[in-house]
Structures are given as C-alpha cells and as structure tokens.
C-alpha positions as CSV (number, residue, x, y, z in Angstrom):
1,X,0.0,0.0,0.0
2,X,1.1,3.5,-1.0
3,X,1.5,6.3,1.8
4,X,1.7,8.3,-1.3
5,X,-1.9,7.8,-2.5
6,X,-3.2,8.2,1.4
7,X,-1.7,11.4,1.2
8,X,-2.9,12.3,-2.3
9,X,-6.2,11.7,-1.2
10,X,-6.0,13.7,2.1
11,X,-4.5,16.6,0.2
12,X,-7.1,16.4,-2.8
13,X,-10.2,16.7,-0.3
14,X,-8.4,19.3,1.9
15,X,-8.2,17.3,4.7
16,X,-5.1,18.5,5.8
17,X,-5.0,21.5,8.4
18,X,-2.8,24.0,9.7
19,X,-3.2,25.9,12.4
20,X,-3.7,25.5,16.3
21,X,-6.2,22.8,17.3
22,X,-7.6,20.7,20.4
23,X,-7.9,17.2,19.4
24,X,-10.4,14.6,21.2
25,X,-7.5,13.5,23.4
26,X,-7.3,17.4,24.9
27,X,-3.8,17.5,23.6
28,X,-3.1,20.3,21.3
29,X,-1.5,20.4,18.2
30,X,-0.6,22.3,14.6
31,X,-2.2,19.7,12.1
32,X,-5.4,18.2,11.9
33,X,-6.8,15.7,9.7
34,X,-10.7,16.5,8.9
35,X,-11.2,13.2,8.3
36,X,-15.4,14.1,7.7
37,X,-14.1,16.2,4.2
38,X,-13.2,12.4,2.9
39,X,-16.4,10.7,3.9
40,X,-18.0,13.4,2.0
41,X,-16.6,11.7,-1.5
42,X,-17.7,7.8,-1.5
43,X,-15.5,6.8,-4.0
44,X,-12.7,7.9,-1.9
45,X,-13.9,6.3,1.6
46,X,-14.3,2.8,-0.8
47,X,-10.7,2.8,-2.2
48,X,-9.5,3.7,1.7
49,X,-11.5,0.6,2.6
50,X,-10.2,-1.4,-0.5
51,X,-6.2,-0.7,0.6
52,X,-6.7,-1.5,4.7
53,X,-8.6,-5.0,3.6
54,X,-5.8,-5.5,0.9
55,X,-3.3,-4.4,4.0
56,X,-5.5,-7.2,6.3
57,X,-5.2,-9.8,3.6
58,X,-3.0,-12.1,5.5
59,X,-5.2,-11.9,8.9
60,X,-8.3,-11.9,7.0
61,X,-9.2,-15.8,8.1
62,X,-8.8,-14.8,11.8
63,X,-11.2,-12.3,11.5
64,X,-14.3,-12.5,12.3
65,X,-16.3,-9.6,12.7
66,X,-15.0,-5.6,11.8
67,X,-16.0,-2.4,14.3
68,X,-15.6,0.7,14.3
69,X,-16.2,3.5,16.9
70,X,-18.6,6.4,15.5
71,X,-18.9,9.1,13.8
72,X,-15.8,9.9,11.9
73,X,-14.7,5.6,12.0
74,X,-17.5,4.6,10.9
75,X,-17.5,4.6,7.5
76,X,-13.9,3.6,7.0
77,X,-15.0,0.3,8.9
78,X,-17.9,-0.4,7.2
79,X,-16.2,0.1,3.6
80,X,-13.2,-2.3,5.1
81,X,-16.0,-4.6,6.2
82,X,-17.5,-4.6,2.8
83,X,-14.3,-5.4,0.9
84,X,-12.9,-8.5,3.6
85,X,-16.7,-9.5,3.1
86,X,-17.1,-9.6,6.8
87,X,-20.0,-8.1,8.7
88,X,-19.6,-5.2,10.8
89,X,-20.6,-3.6,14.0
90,X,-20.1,-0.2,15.5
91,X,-19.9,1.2,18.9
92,X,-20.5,5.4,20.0
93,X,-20.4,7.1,23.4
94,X,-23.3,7.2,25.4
95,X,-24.8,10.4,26.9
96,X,-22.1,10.5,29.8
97,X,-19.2,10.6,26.6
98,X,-17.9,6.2,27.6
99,X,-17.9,4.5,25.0
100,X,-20.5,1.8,24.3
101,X,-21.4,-1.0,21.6
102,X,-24.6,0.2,19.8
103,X,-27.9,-1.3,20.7
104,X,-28.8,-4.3,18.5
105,X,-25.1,-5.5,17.5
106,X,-24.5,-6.7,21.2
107,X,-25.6,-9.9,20.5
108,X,-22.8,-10.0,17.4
109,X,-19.9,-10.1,19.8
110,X,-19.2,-13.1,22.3
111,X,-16.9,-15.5,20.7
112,X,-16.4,-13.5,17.9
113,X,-12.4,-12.0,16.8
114,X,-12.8,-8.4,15.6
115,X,-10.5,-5.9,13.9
116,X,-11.2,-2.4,14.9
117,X,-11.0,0.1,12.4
118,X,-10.3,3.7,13.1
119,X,-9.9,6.6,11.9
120,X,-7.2,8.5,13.0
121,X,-4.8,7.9,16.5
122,X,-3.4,10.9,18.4
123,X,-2.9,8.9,21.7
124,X,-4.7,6.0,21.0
125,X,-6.8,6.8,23.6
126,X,-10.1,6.0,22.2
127,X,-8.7,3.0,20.7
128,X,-8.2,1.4,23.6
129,X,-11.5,2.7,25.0
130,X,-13.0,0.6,22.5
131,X,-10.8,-2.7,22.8
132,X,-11.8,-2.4,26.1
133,X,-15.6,-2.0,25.0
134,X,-15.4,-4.6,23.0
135,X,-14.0,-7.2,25.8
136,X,-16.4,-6.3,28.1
137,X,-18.5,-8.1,25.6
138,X,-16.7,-11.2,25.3
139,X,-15.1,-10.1,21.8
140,X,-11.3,-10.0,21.2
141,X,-10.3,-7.4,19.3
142,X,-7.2,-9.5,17.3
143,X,-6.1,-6.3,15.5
144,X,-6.4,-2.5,14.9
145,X,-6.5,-0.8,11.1
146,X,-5.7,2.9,11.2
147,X,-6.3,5.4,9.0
148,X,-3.5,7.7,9.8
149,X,-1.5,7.1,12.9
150,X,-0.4,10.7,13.8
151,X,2.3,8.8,16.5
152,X,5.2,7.7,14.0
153,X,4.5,4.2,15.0
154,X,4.7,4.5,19.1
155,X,1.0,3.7,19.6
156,X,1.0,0.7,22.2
157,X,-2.5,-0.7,22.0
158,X,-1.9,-4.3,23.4
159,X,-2.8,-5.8,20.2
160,X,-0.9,-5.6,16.5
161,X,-1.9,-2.3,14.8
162,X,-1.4,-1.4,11.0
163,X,-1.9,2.9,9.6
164,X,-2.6,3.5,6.2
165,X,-0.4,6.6,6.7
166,X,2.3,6.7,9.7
167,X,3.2,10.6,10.5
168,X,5.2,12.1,13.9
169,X,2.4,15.0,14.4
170,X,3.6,16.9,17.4
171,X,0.9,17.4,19.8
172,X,1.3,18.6,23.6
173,X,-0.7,18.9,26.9
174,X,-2.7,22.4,26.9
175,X,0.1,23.5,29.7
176,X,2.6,23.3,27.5
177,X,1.8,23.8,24.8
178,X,3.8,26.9,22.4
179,X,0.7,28.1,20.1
180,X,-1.4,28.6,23.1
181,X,1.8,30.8,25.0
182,X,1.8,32.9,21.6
183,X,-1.6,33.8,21.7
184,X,-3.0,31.9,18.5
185,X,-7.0,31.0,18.3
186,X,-7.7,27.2,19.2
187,X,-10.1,25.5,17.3
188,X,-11.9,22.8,18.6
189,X,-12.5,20.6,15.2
190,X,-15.0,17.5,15.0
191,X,-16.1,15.8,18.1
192,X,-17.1,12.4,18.6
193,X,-19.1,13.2,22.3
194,X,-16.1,12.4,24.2
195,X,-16.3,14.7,27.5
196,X,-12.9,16.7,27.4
C-alpha cells in the first residue's frame, strides 16, 4: 500500500490543516486531519476501505467480525468490512461521553475475533477505550486498522496495529503547549461526544 496515494487523497479533499487545534485526546496540536471532508466523497472512503482489507489480507481468516467507533470511523470500517466481506458492527459514546457497543449488535460479539477500524490515532486513547468495550462483551479485538497514525509508529495498543499513513504530528498537553503561550485562536474541530 502507498503512503503516497493516502496522502494524495488527504490533500485532494483538503483534509489537511494547519493551524492550532484541540484534538479529542485534549492535547493540542498544529495539524489536523478532517477526516469528515473524505467521507463526503464515497468513492474515496471505498478505495480507503479497498487498501486496509488488501493491508488485512494475510489476517483476514482470523477475522471474524469488523468495528468501528462512530462518527468519523465509521465509515472507513464499514467500507473495510465490505471489501474482507465480513460483517460489521459499530460502537459510540453514550450520553455520559464512555464509550458503548450500539444497541442491536450486542448480541454479534461473544466468541467472535474483531478488527477495529479507526480513523485516525493521536494517543490511541479511544482505541483502547474501545478494545476495552469490545471485551467487556466477550469479543477479542485481534487487530487495529488505522487510518493515519499521527504517532510515528509509538502507539501501544496491546494488540498488533497497522496505519494507512504513519506521520510524527507533534501534539502537547494544553500547559505546554507553544501556540497557546503565543496567543493563536484554538479551534476545537469534530467531536465524537467524548467529555474533554
């Protein structure tokens, strides 16, 4: 798989950012990846799905089911899901912001080896929100599919991981961080209901 394409198709739906940003995780950073500009062009979200099954390939037979956590996931898993020829489930946070497996795909889970798809990783804090989720639930999440790992590789999930696009994005803790002690506007982009 081609870094290069991911990053052609990032760049051709402006999905790239600049500027001085909160992500979900609370850190804040100078890039952000508006991941929703992509699901907006289907043909795009289906060849993203098309490279992370072709990346899956060789774990595709210990595979059973493929999740996703919504919103900005969700798509990506379901088009990954579609081209493994798998089914697929999704979880979302509830009304206090933890993350939960939605109502009528409980009863997919025990037993059943999953690869969580997501979208894109700051801390891979959500990530392992949902592994956890998915435990609870007598699933085993057997491997993570990223679509941009913004870590340079460090994430440590507890289970095998694979990005579609590995960058080092510098991100810091609001105390610390240099845009904020030069006065720049924050933007707070996308939200998934997470309770910063």
């Amino acid at each position: 798989m081609s870094e290069k394409r991911v990053l052609e198709i990032l760049e051709s739906c402006d999905a790239l950012q600049e500027g001085h940003f909160r992500y979900t995780s609370g850190k804040h950073g100078s890039r952000y990846f508006e991941k929703i500009r992509i699901v907006s062009r289907p043909h795009l979200v289906d060849e993203l799905g098309r490279m992370m099954a072709v990346t899956m390939d060789d774990v595709r037979d210990g595979i059973d089911l493929v999740c996703s956590p919504a919103f900005g996931a969700l798509v990506f898993g379901f088009a990954t899901a579609l081209h493994m020829g798998k089914n697929f489930a999704f979880l979302q946070r509830n009304a206090d912001g933890g993350m939960t497996v939605r109502s009528g795909f409980r009863e997919m889970l025990p037993g059943n080896r999953i690869l969580l798809v997501e979208d894109v990783s700051t801390t891979g804090g959500s990530i392992k929100e949902s592994i956890e989720t998915l435990h609870a639930h007598d699933a085993r999440v057997v491997q993570v599919g990223i679509l941009v790992d913004r870590t340079g590789g460090e994430l440590e999930l507890g289970v095998p991981y694979r990005a579609l696009l590995t960058v080092k994005a510098e991100s810091w803790k609001a105390d610390d961080c240099p845009l904020c002690r030069q006065g720049i506007p924050i933007s707070v982009p996308g939200s998934s209901g997470k309770k910063l």
